[in-house]
C-alpha positions as CSV (number, residue, x, y, z in Angstrom):
1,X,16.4,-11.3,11.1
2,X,14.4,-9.1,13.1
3,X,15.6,-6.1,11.6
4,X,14.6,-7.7,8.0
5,X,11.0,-8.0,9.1
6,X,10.4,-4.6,10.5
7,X,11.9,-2.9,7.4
8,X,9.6,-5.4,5.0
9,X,6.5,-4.2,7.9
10,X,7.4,-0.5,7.5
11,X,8.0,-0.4,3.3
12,X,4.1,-2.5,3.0
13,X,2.8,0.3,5.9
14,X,4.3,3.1,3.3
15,X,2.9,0.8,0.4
16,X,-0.6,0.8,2.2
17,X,-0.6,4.5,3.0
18,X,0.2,5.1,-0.9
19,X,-2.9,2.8,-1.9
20,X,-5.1,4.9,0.3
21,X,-4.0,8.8,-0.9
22,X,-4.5,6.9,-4.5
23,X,-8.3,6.3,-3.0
24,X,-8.7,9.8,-2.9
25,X,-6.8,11.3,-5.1
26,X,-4.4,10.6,-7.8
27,X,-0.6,10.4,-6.8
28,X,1.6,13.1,-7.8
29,X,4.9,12.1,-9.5
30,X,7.2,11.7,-6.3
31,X,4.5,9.5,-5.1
32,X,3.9,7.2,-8.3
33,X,7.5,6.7,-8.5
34,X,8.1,5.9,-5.0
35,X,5.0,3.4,-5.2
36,X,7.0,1.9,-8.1
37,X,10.0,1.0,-6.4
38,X,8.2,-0.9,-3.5
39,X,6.1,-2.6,-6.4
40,X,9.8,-3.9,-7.4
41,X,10.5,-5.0,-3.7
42,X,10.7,-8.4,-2.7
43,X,10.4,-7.7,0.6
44,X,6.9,-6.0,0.2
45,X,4.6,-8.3,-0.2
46,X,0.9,-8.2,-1.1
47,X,-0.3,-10.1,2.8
48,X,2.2,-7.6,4.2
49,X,0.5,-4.4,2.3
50,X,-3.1,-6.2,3.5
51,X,-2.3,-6.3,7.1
52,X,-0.9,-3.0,7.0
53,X,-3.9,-1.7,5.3
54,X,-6.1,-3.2,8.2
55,X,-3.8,-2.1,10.7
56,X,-4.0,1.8,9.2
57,X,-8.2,1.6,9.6
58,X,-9.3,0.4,6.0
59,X,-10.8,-3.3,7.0
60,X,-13.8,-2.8,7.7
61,X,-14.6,-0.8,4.0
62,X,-12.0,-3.3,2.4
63,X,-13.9,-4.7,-0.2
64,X,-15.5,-0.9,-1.6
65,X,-11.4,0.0,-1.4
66,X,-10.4,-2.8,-3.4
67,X,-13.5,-2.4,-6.1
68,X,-12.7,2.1,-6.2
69,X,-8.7,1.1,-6.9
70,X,-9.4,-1.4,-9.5
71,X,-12.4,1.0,-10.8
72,X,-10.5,4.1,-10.9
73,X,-7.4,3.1,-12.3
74,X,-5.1,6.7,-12.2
């Protein structure tokens, strides 16, 4: 089951990435779609895509991340 867990790890890192380029800018249509289909995932789940998040650098600011995604809805 290893191998299980490192892909659900790696799609919530790719997940997480795609929340923070949405931070900054909107996502282009590649990216939108792609964020789709890991929405759709049941193997990416939202504690997964919040550890990843703190693991990529965005803890410390999480709460002003959380309020500018749910603010600036793209």
């Amino acid at each position: 089951m290893e191998i299980k867990a490192d892909t659900a790890w790696r799609k919530s890192r790719l997940a997480a990435r795609l929340l923070i380029r949405k931070e900054s800018r909107p996502l282009r249509r590649r990216e939108q779609a792609l964020a789709h289909q890991l929405s759709q995932d049941s193997e990416v789940t939202n504690r997964l895509i919040q550890q990843a998040l703190y693991f990529l650098g965005v803890g410390p600011r999480k709460y002003a991340f959380d309020q500018k995604l749910v603010g600036g809805r793209n």
